[in-house]
C-alpha positions in Angstrom: -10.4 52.8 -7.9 -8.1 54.0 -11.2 -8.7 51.9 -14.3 -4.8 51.6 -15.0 -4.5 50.1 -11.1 -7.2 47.9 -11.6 -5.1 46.2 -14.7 -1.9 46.4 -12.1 -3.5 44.7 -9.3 -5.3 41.8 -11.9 -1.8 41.1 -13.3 -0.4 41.0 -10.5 -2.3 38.9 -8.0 -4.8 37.1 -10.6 -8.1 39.0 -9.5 -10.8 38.6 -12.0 -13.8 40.6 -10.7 -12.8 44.0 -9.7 -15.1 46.9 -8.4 -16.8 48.7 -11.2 -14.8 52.2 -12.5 -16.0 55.1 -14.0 -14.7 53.1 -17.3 -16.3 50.1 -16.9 -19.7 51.0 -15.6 -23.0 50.0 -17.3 -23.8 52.6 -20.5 -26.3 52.5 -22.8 -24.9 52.5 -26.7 -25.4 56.3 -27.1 -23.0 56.8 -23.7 -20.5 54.2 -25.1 -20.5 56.3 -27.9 -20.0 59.6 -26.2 -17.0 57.9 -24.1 -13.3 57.7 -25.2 -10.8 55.1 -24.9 -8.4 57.2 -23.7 -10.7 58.2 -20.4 -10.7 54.8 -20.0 -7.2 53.3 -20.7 -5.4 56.5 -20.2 -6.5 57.0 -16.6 -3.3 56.3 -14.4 -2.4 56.7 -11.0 1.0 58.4 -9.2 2.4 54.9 -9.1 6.1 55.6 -9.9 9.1 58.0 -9.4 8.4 61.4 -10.7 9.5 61.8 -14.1 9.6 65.8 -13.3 12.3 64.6 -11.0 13.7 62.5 -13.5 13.5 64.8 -16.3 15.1 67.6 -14.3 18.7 67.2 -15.6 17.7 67.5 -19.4 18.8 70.7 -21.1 16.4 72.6 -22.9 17.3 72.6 -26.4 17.3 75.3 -29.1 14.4 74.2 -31.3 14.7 73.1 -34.8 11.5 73.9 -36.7 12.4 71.1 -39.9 9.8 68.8 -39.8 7.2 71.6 -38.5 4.2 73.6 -40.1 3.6 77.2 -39.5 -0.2 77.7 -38.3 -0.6 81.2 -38.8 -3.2 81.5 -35.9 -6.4 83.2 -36.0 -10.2 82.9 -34.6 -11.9 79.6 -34.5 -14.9 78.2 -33.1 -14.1 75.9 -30.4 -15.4 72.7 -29.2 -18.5 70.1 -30.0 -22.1 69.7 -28.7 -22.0 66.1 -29.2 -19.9 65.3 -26.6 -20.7 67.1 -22.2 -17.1 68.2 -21.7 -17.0 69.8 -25.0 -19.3 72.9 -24.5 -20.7 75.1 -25.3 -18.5 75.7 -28.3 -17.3 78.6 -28.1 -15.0 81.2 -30.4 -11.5 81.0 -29.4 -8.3 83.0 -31.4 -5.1 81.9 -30.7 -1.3 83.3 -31.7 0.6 81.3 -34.6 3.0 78.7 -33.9 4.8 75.4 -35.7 3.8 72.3 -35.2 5.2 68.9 -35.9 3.9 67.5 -39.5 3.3 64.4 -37.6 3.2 62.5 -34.4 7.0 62.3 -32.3 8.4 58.6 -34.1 9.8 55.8 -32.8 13.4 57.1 -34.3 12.9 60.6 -32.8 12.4 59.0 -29.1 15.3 56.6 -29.4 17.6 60.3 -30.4 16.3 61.3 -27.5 16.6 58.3 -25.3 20.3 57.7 -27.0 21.0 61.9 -25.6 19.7 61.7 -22.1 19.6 58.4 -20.7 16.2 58.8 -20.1 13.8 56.3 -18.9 10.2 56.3 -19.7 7.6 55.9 -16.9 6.8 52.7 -17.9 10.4 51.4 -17.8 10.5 52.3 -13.6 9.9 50.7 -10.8 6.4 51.0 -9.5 6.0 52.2 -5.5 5.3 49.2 -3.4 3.3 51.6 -1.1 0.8 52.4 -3.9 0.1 48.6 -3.8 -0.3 46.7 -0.4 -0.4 43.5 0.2 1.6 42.7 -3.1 5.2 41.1 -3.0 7.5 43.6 -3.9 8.6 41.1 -6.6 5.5 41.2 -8.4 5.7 44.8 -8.8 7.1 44.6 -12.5 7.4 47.4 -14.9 5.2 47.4 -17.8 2.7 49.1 -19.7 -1.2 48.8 -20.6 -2.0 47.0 -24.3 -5.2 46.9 -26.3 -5.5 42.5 -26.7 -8.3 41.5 -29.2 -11.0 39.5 -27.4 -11.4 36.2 -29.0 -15.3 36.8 -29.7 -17.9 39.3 -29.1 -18.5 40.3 -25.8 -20.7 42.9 -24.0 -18.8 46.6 -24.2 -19.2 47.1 -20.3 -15.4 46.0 -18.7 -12.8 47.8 -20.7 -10.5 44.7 -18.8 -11.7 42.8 -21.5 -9.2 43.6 -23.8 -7.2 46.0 -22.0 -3.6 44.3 -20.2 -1.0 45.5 -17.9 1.7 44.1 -19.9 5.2 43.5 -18.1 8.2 44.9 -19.9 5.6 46.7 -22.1 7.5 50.2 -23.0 8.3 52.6 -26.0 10.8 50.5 -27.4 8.8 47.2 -26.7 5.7 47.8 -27.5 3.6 44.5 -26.9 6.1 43.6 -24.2 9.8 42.2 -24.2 9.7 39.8 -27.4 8.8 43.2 -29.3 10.7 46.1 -30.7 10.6 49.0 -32.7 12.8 47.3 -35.2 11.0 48.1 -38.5 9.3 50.7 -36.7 11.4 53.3 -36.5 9.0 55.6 -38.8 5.9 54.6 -36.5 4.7 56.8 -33.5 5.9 56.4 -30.6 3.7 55.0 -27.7 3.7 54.1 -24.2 4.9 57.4 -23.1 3.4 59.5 -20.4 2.5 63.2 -19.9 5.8 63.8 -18.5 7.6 61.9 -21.1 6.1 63.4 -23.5 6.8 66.7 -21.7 10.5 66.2 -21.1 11.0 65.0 -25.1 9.9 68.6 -26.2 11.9 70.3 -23.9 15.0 68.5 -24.6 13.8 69.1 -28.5 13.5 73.0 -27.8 9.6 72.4 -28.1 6.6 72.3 -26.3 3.3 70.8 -25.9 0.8 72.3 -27.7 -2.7 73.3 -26.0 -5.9 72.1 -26.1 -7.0 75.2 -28.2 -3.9 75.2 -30.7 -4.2 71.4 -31.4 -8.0 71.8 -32.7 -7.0 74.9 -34.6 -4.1 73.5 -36.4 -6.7 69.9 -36.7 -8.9 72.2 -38.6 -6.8 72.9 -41.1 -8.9 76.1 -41.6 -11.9 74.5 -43.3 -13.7 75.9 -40.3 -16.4 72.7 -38.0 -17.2 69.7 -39.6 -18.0 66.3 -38.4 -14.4 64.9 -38.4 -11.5 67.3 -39.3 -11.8 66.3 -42.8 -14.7 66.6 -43.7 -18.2 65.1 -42.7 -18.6 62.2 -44.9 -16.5 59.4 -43.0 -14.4 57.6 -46.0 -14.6 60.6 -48.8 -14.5 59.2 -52.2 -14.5 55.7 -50.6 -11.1 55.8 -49.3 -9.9 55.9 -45.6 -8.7 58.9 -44.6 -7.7 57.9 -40.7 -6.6 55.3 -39.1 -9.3 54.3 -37.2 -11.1 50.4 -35.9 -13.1 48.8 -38.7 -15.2 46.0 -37.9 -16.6 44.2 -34.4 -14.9 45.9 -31.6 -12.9 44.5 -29.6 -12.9 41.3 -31.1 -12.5 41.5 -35.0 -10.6 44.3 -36.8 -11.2 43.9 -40.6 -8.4 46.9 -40.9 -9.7 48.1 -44.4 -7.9 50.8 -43.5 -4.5 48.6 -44.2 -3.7 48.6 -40.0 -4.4 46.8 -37.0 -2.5 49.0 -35.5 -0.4 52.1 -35.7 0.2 53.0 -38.8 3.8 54.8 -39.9 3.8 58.8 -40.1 2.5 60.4 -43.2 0.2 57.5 -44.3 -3.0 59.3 -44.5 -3.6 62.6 -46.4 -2.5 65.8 -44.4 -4.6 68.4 -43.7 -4.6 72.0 -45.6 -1.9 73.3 -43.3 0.8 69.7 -44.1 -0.6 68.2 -40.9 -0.8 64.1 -40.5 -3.0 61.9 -38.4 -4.6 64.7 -36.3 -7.2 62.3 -37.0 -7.1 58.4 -35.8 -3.9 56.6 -35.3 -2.5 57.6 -31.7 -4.3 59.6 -29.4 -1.9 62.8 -28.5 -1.0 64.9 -25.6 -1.8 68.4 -24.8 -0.2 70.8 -22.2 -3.4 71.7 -20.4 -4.6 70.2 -17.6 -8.3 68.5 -17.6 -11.7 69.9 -16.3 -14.8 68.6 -18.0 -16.5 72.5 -17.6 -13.4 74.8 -18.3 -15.2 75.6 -21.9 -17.9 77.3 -20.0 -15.0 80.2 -18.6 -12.2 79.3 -21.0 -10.3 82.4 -22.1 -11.0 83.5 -25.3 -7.8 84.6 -26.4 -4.8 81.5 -26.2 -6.2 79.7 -23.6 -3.9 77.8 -21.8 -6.2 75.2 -19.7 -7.1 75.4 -16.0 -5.2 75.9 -13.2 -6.1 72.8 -11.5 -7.5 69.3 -12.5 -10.4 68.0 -11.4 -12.8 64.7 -12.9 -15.2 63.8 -11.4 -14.7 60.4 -11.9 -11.3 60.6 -10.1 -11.3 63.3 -8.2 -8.1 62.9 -6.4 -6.3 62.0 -9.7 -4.1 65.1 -11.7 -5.3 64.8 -15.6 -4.2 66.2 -19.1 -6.2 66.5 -22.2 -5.9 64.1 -24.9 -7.1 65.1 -28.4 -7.3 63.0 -31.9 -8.9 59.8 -30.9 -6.5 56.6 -32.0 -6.3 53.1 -34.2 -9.1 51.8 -31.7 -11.8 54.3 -32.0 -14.7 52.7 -33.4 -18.4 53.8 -33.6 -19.3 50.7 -31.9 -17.3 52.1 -28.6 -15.6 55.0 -29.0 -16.0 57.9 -31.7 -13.8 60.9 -29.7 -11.7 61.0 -33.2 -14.5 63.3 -33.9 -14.2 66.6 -34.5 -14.1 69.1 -31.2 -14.1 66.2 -28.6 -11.7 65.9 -26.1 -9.6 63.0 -24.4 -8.1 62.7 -20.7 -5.4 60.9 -19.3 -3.1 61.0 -16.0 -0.4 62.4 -15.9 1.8 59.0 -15.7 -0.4 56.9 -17.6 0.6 55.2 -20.8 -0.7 52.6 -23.2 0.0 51.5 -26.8 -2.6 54.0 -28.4 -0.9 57.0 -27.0 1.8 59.3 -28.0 2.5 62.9 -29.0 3.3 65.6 -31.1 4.9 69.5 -30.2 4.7 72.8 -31.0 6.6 75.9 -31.3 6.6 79.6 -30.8 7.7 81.9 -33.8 11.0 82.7 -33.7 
């Protein structure tokens, strides 16, 4: 049973013990470790009306590269051998391309939104037939958010802290009381694959891959332990938004946030990049098989053909890359350097968003 439907069905008919998941099964601390929020909280099931369909009437745009960087391309080595689905590393070269400085913003969404009429995955009804047995009525929009526990607890049920939210969205980001008022210059969250997808077409953009997002994380200073460096706060400072403290219960945020931070807080990278590190984890255009690296391409690599996890086998994944706000050593250290992310394709949550790319002109 998908994690993401598990938070569904709890919300909506008040179950408490659920089968186990491929999130939420027993793992020893080093496993924990090697796990990522996002294969967790990012694993979604086909639960709503396509958004391919519902994308389909937005015209592609022309592509304005202000507010990009030019990554001149080049040969990198590829991947990490801390983490299964991330070898063997592997030397990659890819073409150059722009990139966005920083994650897609709250105010950059709303253009878009404002343009197209658009509405998010998480603003749609959800398919009655994906849930029998559940009154039509229940079946609520909404979105998955990260909810402190009140004290320490043991690390194995992500649906300890994790919520299916009603009237969670972009542009309510803890549910209807919020807004992005004051947010405008934050990242924008609770958007799927495909909303992400149909933003950077409409922008004249695409996603980037896997393979172009770790080059440009780089930043050309080659494999390190995070994508700054390998000493985790460099001359004592924070340089990610990332979870201090007990997780899930107490966040000491010496990093200044509990949560998302705004664009272009943190140092950039060499090549003007922000947050490729920490803050929300991003989308990438290819699709998700834990042993592609051992027959990727070595030139551009564009992903799979076909998805395939073995935890879900039936359900269609994209990578994720950059770790978020709730990556913490205690659960979660994919912010690291060369590890990957996964997610559904109509999956969402408050730690999630996006950033595109673009070919040379």
């Amino acid at each position: 049973m998908n994690f993401l439907r598990i938070i569904k069905i709890s919300f909506f008919i008040g179950i408490t013990a659920l089968a186990a998941t491929s999130c939420d099964k027993k793992q020893t601390a080093e496993e924990r470790k090697a796990d990522s929020l996002a294969h967790c909280i990012a694993d979604g099931i086909p639960s709503r009306a396509s958004a391919i369909k519902n994308a389909s009437y937005i015209t592609e745009g022309k592509g304005d590269t202000t507010g990009m960087a030019w990554i001149g391309g080049g040969k990198f080595l590829m991947g990490a051998d801390e983490f299964p689905d991330s070898r063997p590393m592997h030397e990659v070269t890819v073409n150059g391309f722009y990139m966005d400085k920083h994650e897609v913003t709250n105010a950059e969404y709303a253009a878009f939104v404002k343009a197209t009429n658009y509405k998010t995955v998480a603003e749609r009804p959800l398919n009655p037939a994906d849930y029998p047995g559940v009154p039509a009525d229940k079946l609520v929009p909404g979105s998955a958010v990260f909810t402190p526990t009140p004290t320490r607890v043991s690390l194995d049920n992500p649906l300890q802290w994790w919520n299916y939210v009603a009237g969670a969205s972009w542009a309510h980001p803890e549910g209807p009381s919020s807004s992005i008022k004051g947010r405008e210059n934050y990242p924008v969250t609770h958007v799927s694959y495909e909303d992400a997808a149909a933003y950077a077409k409409w922008a004249g953009k695409r996603l980037p891959t896997e393979a172009e997002w770790e080059f440009a994380a780089q930043g050309g200073k080659g494999n390190h332990t995070y994508y700054w460096g390998d000493e985790l706060k460099p001359g004592n400072k924070w340089v990610a938004n990332i979870y201090q403290g007990s997780f899930p219960d107490k966040n000491t945020k010496e990093d200044g946030f509990l949560t998302a931070a705004p664009v272009e807080t943190f140092p950039a990278n060499a090549y003007g990049l922000f947050d490729m590190d920490g803050n929300v984890w991003e989308w990438c255009e290819d699709l998700y098989r834990p042993d592609y690296y051992q027959k990727s391409p070595k030139e551009n690599p564009k992903g799979p053909s076909d998805s395939y996890d073995p935890d879900e086998p039936g359900a269609v994944k994209r990578v994720q890359r950059g770790g978020s706000f709730l990556c913490s050593d205690d659960y979660c250290i994919r912010y690291k350097a060369g590890s990957r992310g996964k997610g559904e394709v109509t999956s969402g949550s408050n730690n999630l968003g996006f950033r595109c790319v673009k070919d040379k002109i």
